[in-house]
C-alpha positions as CSV (number, residue, x, y, z in Angstrom):
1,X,128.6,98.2,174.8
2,X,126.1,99.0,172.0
3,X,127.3,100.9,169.1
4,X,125.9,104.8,169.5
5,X,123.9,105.5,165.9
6,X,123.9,109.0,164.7
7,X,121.3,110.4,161.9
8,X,122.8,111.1,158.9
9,X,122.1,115.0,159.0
10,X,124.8,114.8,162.0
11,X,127.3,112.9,160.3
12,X,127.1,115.3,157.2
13,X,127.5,117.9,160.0
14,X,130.4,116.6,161.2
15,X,131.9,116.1,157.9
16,X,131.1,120.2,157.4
17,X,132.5,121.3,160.4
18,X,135.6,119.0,159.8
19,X,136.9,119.8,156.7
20,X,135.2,123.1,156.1
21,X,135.6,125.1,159.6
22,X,138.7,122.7,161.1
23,X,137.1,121.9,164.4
24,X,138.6,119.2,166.4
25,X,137.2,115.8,167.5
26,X,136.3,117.3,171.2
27,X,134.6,120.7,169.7
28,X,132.4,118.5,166.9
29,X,131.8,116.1,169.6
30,X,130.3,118.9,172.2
31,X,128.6,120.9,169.6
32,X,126.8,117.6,167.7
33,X,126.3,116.2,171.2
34,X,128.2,112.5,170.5
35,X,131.0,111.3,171.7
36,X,134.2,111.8,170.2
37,X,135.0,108.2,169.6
38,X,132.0,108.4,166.9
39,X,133.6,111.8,165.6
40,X,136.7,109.5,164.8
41,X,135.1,107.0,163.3
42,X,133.5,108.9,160.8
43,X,136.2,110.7,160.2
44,X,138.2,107.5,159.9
45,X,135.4,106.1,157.6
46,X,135.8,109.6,155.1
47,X,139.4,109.5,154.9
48,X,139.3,106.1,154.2
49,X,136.6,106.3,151.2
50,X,139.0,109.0,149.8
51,X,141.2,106.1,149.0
52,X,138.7,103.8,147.6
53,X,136.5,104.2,145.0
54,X,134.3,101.5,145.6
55,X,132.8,102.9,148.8
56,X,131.2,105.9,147.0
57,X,130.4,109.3,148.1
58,X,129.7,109.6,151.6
59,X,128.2,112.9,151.2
């Protein structure tokens, strides 16, 4: 299955409406149109940075 790629304006979107308005995975993924598996990811991929300072600022 080919991996889904998502414009950078969404994922900062996502990030937003993550950690600033508390949405879950489902709502994010129906109001940014993607799936949730790529909501997770992202999320994943932020909470993960948080930890290490070599991946730099995600947004």
């Amino acid at each position: 299955m080919p991996t889904e790629r998502i414009a950078m304006h969404k994922i900062k979107e996502l990030l937003r409406l993550k950690y600033e308005c508390g949405l879950s995975h489902e709502r994010i993924a129906r109001v940014l149109s993607i799936s949730k598996g790529v909501v997770a990811k992202y999320v994943k991929a932020a909470e993960a940075s948080e930890h290490d300072d070599s991946v730099g600022i995600l947004v």
